[in-house]
N, C-alpha and C positions, 0 to 999 in steps of 0.2 A: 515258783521259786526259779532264780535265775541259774540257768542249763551247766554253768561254772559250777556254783554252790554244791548243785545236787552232786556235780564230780568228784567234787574235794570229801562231802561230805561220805560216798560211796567207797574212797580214797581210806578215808577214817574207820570206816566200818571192816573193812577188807584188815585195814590192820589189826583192829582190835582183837577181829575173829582171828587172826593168827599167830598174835601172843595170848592169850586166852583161851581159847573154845576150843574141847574136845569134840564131836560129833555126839549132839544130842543130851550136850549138858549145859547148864547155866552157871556162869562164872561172876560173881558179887561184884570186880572190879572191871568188867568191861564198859558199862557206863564212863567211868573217868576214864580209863585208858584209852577212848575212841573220842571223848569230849576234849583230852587234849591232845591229841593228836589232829580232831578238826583245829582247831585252834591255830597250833601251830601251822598249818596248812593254810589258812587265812591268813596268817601273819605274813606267811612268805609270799605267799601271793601280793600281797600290798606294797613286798617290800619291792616284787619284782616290777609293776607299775612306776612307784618312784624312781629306781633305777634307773630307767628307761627314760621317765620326764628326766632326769637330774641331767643325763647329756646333751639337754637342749640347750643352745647360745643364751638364756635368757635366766634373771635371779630368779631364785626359787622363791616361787609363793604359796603358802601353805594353805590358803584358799583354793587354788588350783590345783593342790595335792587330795584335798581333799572330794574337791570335785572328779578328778579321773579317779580314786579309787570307788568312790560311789559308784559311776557310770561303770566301771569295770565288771561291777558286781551288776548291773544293771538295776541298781536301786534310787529311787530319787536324792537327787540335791538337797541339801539340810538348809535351810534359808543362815545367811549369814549370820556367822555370832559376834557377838557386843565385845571388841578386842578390851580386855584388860593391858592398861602400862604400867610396868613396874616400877615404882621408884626407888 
């Protein structure tokens, strides 16, 4: 797993346990409260990548967005997808 993931995910855990968990008890909603909370955490992470591209001199292309967030996570490139046009 790539070294970011496991932070954000470590990130998730730490909170869950500190809205939830007494010392040596099991809490029924720390599952979702740590699930969205990684989530969220991905999320902003992605958004902070594109941030970062979006101040570059050049149009935004959402193939390229999606490639630096892949690589950011250190995950492969999705082979390109068949653009739908809308009419």
């Amino acid at each position: 797993m790539n070294e970011r993931i496991k932070e954000l995910s470590e990130q998730a855990d730490n909170y869950a346990d500190g809205k939830t968990q007494m010392p040596g008890e099991y809490h029924p909603d720390w599952h979702d409260i740590r699930d969205e909370k990684f989530a969220e955490l991905i999320i902003k992470e992605c958004s902070k990548v594109i941030e970062t591209w979006k101040k570059e001199p050049f149009p935004f292309d959402e193939d390229l967005a999606v490639q630096l967030i892949h690589e950011h996570f250190g995950l492969e490139v999705p082979p390109k997808h068949i653009k739908v046009i809308k009419i």
